[in-house]
N, C-alpha and C positions, 0 to 999 in steps of 0.2 A: 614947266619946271626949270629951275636953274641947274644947270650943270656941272659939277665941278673934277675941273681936268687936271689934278695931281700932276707935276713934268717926270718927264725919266730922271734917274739917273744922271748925275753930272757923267759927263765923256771931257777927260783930259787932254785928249788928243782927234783928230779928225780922225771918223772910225771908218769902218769898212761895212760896204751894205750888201746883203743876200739876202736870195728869195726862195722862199721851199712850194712848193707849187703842191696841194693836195689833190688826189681824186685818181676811183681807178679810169673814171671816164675818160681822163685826158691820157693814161696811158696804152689804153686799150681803142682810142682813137677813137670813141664815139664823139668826143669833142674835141677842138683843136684850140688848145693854149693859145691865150689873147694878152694874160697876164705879166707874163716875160718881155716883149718888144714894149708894152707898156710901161710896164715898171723904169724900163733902160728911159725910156721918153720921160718921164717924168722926173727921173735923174739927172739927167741932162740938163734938161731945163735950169735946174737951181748949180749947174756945174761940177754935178756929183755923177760918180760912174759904179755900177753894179759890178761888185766882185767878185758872186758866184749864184749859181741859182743850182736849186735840186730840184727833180719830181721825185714822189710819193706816192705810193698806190693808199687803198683804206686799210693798210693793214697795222692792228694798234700798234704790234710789236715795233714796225721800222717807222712808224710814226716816232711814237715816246725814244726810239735812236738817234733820229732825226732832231727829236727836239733835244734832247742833251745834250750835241751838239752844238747845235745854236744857242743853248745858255750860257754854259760853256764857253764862248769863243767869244764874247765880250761886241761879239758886232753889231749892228742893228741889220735884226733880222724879220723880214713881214712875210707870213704863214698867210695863203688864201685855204680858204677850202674847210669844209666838214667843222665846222661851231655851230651846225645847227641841230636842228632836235629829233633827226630820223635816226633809225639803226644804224645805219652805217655812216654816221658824223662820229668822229670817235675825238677829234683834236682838242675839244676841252680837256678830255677825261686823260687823254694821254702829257696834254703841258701838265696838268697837276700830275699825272706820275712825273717824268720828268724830272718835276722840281719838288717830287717827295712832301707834299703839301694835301691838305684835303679840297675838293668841292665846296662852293657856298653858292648860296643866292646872292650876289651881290645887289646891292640896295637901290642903287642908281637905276640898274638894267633892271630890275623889276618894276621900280616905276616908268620905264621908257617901253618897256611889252605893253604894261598893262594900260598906258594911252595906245599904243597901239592898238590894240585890243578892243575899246571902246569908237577910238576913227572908225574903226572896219566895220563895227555893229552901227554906227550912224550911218554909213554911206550905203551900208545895206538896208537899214530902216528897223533892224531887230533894235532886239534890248541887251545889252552887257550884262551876262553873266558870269563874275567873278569866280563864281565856283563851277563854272561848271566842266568837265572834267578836259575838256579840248581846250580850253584856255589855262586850266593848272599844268596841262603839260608843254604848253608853251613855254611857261615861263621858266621849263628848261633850256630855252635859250641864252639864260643870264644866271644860269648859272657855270661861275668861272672860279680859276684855283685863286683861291685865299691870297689876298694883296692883290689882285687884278686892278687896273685902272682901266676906264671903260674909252673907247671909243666911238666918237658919237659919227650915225647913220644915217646921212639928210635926205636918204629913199625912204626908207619905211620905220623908222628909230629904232629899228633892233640892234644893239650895241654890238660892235667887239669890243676887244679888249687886247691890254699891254701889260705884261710882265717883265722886268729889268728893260731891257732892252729889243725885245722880241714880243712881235706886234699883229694880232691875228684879226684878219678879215677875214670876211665869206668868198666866197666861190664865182658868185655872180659877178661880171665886172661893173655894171650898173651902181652897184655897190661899194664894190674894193677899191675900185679907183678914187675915187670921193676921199673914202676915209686913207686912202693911203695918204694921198696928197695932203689930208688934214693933220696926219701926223707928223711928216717933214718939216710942215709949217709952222706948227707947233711946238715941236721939240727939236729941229736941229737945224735950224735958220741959222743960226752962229756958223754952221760949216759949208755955207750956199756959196758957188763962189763962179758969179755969173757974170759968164763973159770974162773968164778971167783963164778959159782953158780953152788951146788951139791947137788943132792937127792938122800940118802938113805931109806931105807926102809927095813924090812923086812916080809915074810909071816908069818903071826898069825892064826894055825886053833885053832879050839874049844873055839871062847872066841865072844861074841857080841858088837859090837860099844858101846851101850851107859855103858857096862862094862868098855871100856876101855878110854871114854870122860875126866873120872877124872884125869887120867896120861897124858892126850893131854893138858886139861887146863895147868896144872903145870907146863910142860915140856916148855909150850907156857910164861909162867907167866917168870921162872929161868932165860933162855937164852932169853933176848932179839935181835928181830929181826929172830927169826928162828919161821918156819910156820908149824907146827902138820899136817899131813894128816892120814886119811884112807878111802882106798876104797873098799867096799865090793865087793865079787864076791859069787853067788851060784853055778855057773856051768861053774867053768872054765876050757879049756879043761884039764890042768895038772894039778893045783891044787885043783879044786873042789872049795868044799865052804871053804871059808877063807878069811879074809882081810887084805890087805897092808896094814900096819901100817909104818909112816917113817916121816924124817922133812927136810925140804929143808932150804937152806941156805950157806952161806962161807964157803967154806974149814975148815976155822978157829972154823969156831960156830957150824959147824958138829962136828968136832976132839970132842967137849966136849958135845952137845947136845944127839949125837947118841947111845953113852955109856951109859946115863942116861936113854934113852928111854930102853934099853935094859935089863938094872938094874931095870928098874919100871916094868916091863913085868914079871919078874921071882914072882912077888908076886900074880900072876893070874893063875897058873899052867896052861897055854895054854902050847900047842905045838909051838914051831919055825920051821918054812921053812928054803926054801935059801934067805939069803941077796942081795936084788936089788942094785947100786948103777947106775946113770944117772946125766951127766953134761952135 
C-alpha cells in the first residue's frame, strides 16, 4: 500500500525536543531504559540536543498530565511506551483525553495490522481470518485520537502515530528507534545542523564551582548564544577531583568564547588539565 505521511505542523523557530519515557517496568527496574542515551545519540547526530526527558509509570492519570503538558509546550515531543493493545497500554486513550478528542480506527493503521495479520498467517501456513476475534482486537492497535498522522514501522507495520507535534512509538527499541529516526527525517531536517556544534572544555583542579559561577555568568552575558558548563567529579578514575569547565556552541562563537574562558581562569591560580574538545 502507499502511504501517506501528512508533515507536522509548520515550527517557526528551532524547537526544543523531550522525551516522556512510558512503563511501570522501567520504573520499577524490571527493565533498564535504553531509550534516553538513545534518543540524546540520535540527536546528536543531525546536531540537535534533548531538553528534557520524563518517566511515567502506567498510571492513566499522570499519563493524560504528562501528556497536556507536552501539547501544551509547543515542543517536539516522542512518547515510547503503552500504544499497544493490552490492559495496561493506556497512552492512546490517554493522548485522546489529553487533547479532549475521541478514538477512531484510523484508516491507514487498519490497513497496515491487517497486512500484518495476513504475513503472520503465511509464514505460519494458516489461513487469515479477518473476523476472527484475536485479529478484531488487534486492530486496536490503530486505533488513535481523531487527526493522528500515522507513523510508519519497518519491524512489523504496526503504526504509531503524530499529533501536533508530539510523537508516539512503542516500548520496544527494535521499534522506536526506527521510527524515531524516521520522524526527525521527515519532518524536521530544516533544523539539523551537523557539524555545526562544538564543545570545548577543559580540566580545572584545585578551584570550586560556585568560585568559578562568576566567569560562567560573564562568559554567558559577552558571547551570546554560547552555553557555560561545569561538571564536577570527585573520583574520577584519571583525573580525580576536578571539574570540566567548557562552553558549547558554533565553531565560530567558540574561536572567540573559549579563549576568554581561558583568559578568565588564569585569575584563579587553579591548575589546568588536558583540553576536551567534542562535535
Amino acid at each position: 500500500m502507499t502511504l501517506e505521511t501528512p508533515s507536522s505542523p509548520r515550527l517557526e523557530s528551532a524547537p526544543t525536543f523531550g522525551l516522556v519515557i512510558v512503563g511501570d517496568e522501567i520504573l520499577s527496574g524490571k527493565r533498564a531504559d535504553k531509550h534516553l542515551p538513545k534518543v540524546i545519540e540520535l540527536l546528536s547526530a543531525r546536531g540537535l540536543q534533548l531538553g528534557y526527558a520524563e518517566y511515567v509509570g502506567d498510571d492513566p492519570a499522570r499519563i493524560t498530565a504528562t501528556l497536556q503538558r507536552a501539547f501544551a509546550s509547543g515542543d517536539v515531543v516522542f512518547s515510547t511506551g503503552g500504544i499497544g493493545a493490552t490492559p495496561d497500554d493506556h497512552t492512546r486513550q490517554c493522548a485522546a483525553r489529553a487533547l479532549d478528542v475521541p478514538l477512531a480506527l484510523h484508516p491507514q493503521a487498519e490497513d497496515l495490522i491487517r497486512e500484518r495479520m495476513q504475513d503472520t498467517a503465511r509464514d505460519q501456513g494458516t489461513v487469515y481470518e479477518p473476523n476472527h476475534p484475536d485479529n478484531i482486537h488487534r486492530l486496536n492497535m490503530g486505533v488513535f485520537p481523531q487527526g493522528a498522522r500515522i507513523i510508519p514501522n519497518p519491524y512489523n507495520k504496526i503504526p504509531g502515530f503524530s499529533v501536533q507535534h508530539v510523537h508516539f512509538v512503542p516500548g520496544f527499541p527494535v521499534m522506536a528507534w526506527p521510527m524515531v529516526e524516521w520522524v526527525l527525517d521527515q519532518h524536521y531536517a530544516q533544523w539539523f545542523q551537523r557539524a555545526a556544534w562544538v564543545e570545548k572544555s577543559v580540566i580545572v583542579f584545585g578551584s570550586m564551582e560556585a568560585a568559578l559561577t562568576p566567569l560562567m555568568q560573564a562568559l554567558e552575558q559577552r558571547f551570546d548564544g554560547v552555553k557555560v558548563f561545569s561538571l564536577p567529579s570527585v573520583d574520577h578514575p584519571e583525573f580525580g577531583r576536578h571539574i570540566e569547565l567548557g562552553v558549547k556552541g558554533t565553531p565560530a562563537q567558540i574561536d572567540h568564547a573559549y579563549p576568554a574562558l581561558l583568559e578568565g581562569l588564569q585569575g584563579f591560580g587553579a591548575q589546568l588539565g588536558p583540553e576536551l574538545v567534542r562535535t
